[in-house]
C-alpha positions in Angstrom: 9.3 -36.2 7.5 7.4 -36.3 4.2 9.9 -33.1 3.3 12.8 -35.0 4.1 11.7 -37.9 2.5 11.0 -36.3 -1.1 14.4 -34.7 -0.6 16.0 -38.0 0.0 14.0 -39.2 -2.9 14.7 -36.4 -5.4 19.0 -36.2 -4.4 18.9 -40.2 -5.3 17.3 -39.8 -8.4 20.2 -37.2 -9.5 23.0 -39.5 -8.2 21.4 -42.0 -10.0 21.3 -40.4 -13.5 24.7 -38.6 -12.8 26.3 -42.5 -12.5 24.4 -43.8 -15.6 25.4 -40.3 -17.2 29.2 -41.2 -15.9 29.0 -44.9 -16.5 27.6 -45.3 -20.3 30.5 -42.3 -20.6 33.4 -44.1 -18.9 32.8 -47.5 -20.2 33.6 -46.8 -23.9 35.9 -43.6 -24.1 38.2 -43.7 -21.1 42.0 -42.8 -21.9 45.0 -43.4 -19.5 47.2 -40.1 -19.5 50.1 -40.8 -17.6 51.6 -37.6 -16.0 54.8 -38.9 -14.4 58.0 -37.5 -15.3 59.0 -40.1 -17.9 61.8 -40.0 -20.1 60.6 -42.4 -23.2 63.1 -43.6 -26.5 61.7 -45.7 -29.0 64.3 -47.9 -30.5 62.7 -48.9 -33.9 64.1 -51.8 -36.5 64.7 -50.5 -40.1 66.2 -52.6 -41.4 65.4 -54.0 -45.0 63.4 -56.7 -43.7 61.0 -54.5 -42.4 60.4 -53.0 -45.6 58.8 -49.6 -46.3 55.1 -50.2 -46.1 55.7 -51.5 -42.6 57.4 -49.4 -41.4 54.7 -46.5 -41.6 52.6 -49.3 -40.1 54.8 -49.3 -37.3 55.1 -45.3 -37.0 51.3 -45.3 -36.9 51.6 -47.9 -33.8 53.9 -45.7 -32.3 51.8 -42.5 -32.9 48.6 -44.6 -31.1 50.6 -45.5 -28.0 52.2 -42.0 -27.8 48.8 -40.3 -28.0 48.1 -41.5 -24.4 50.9 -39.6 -23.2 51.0 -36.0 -21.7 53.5 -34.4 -23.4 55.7 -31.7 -21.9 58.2 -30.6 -20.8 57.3 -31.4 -17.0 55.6 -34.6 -17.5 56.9 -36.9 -20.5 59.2 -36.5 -23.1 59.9 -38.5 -25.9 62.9 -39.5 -28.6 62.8 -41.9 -31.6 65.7 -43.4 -32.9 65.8 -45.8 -36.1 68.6 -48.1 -36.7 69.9 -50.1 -39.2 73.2 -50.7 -39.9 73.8 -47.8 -37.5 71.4 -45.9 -35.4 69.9 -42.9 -36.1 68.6 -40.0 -34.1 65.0 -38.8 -35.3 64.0 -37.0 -32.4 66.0 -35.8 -30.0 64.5 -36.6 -26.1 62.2 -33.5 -25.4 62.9 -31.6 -28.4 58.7 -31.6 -28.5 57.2 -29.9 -25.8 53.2 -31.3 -27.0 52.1 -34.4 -28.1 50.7 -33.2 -31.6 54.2 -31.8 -32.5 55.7 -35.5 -31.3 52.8 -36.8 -33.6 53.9 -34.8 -36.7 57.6 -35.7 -36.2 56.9 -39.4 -36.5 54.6 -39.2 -39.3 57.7 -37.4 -40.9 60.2 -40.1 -39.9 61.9 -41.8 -43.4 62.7 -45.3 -43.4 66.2 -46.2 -43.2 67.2 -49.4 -44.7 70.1 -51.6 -43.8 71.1 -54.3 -41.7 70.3 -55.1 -38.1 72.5 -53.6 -35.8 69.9 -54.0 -32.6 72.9 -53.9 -30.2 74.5 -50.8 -31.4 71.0 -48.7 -31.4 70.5 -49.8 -27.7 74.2 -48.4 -26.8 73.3 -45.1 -29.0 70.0 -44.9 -27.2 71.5 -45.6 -23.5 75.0 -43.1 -24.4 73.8 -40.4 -26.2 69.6 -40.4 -26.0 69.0 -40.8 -22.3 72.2 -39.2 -21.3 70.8 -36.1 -23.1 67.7 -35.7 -20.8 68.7 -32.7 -18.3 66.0 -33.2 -16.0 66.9 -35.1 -12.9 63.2 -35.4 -11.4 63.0 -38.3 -13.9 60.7 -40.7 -12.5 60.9 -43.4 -14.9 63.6 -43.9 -18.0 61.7 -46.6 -20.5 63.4 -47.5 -23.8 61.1 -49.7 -25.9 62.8 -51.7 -28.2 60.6 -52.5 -31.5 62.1 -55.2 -34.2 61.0 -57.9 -36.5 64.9 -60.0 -36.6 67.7 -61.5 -35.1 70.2 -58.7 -34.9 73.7 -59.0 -36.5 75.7 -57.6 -33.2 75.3 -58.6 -29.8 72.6 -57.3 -27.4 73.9 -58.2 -24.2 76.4 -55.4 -23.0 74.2 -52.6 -24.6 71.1 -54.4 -22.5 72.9 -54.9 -19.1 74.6 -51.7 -19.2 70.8 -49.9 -20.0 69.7 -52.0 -16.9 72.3 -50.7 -14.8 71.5 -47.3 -15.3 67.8 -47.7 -14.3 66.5 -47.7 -18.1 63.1 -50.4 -18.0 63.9 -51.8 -21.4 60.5 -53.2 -23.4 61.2 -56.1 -26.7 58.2 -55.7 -29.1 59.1 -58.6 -31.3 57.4 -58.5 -34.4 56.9 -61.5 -37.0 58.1 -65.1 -37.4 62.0 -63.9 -38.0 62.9 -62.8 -34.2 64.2 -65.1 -31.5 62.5 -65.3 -28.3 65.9 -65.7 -26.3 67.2 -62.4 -28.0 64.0 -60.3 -26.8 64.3 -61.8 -23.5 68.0 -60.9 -23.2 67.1 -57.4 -24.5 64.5 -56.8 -21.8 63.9 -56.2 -18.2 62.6 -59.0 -15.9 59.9 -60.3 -15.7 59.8 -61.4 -19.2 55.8 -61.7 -18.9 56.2 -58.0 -18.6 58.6 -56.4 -20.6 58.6 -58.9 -23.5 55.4 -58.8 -26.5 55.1 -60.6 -29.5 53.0 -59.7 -32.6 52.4 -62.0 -35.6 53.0 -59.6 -38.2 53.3 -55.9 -38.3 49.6 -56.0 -39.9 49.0 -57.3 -36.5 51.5 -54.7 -33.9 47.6 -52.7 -33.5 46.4 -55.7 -31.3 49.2 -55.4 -28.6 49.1 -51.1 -28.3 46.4 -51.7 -25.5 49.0 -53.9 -23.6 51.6 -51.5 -24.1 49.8 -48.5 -23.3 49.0 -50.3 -20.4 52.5 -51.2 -19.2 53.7 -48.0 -19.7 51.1 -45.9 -18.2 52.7 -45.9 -14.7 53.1 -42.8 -12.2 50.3 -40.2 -11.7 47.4 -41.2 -13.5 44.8 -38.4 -15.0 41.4 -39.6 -16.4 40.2 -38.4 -19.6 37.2 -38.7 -21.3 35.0 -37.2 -24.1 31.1 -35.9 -23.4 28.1 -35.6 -25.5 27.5 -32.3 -23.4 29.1 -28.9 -23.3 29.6 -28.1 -19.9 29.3 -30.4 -17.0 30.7 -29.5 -13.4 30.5 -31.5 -10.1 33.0 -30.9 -7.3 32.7 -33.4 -4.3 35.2 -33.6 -1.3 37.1 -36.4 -2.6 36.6 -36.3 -6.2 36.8 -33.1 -8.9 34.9 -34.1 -12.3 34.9 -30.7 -14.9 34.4 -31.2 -18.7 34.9 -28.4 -21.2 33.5 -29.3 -24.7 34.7 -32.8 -26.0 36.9 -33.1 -22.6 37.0 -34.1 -19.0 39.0 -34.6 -16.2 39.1 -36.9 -13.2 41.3 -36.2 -10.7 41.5 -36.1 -6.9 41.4 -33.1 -4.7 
């Protein structure tokens, strides 16, 4: 009994550090890596208002919410287009097959310059960007709509129609110029949802959590850096295996 006892003892003391090990881990450097098949557009505003400097502040906010994605060719793919005046395809929906190439396309985006043709972009996105996609395992079709003004066409048709072909369309409205009724016209219901506000671009950082979080949906893998170089623990429910700087959660 005394055997069994110190066993007892000595198995608890290991679970015990593993889940302070796990817990100071997870509490500070979890990242949500959504691996359903998605088919994702980014419909982004550059139009003069926007102005050059923030634009690249609103490429790097695209870049941070991207970098949560898996990236391939059998989980998520990705397309930019920029509009103005009229849209413009930057990248083409699964032209990148990882997410550092997707990365280094949008860091290479140009800003555009024009008027604000929101409508037309959403048509272009919904005609030619989605309709492009020659998977039909697509799980989820997103469009997320980022602008910072009223647009100069009408948003309506472009928005139903996106609707009615099973696109979930996200308004980021950015600044003191946009109009609350336009986003909510843009987007899916409920507006609580699918419709976010920042003040300023300066200020587009403090909604990527929310975002990150709307749009990881689907199949959800776990990933999380360690301060050690090789940690494996295999249970009946759960499989936990790091190489150095990563680990995965997932269930087997």
């Amino acid at each position: 009994n005394i055997q069994y006892m110190a066993i007892l003892l000595l198995i608890l003391h290991s679970c015990m550090g593993l889940y302070k090990v796990l817990a100071g881990i997870l509490s500070v450097s979890v990242t949500c890596f959504p691996t359903a098949v998605n088919d994702l557009v980014y419909i982004m505003d550059g139009s003069w208002s926007v102005g050059s400097d923030d634009f690249e502040t609103a490429k790097r906010w695209l870049i941070s919410v991207t970098s949560g994605f898996d990236v391939s060719a059998h989980y998520s793919q990705v397309g930019v287009v920029q509009y103005s005046d009229i849209p413009r395809l930057e990248i083409p929906l699964g032209l990148h097959k990882t997410t550092q190439d997707l990365i280094k396309a949008i860091e290479d985006i140009s800003y555009l310059g024009g008027n604000t043709q929101t409508g037309r972009a959403i048509k272009f996105a919904v005609d030619h960007v989605f309709a492009s996609s020659q998977r039909s395992e697509v799980k989820n079709r997103i469009a997320v709509v980022v602008t910072d003004g009223k647009s100069q066409d009408d948003v309506m048709d472009a928005s139903v129609e996106a609707r009615a072909q099973g696109i979930k369309v996200f308004a980021v409205g950015v600044g003191t110029e946009i109009t609350t009724s336009e986003l909510v016209t843009i987007a899916n219901k409920p507006q609580g949802e699918y419709v976010l506000y920042a003040e300023d671009y300066t200020n587009i950082d403090r909604i990527r959590d929310a975002m990150e979080q709307k749009l990881c949906e689907g199949e959800i893998r776990m990933r999380v850096r360690l301060p050690i170089n090789l940690y494996h623990i295999k249970t009946r429910f759960w499989h936990y295996q790091s190489t150095p700087g990563r680990a995965v959660l997932s269930a087997s």
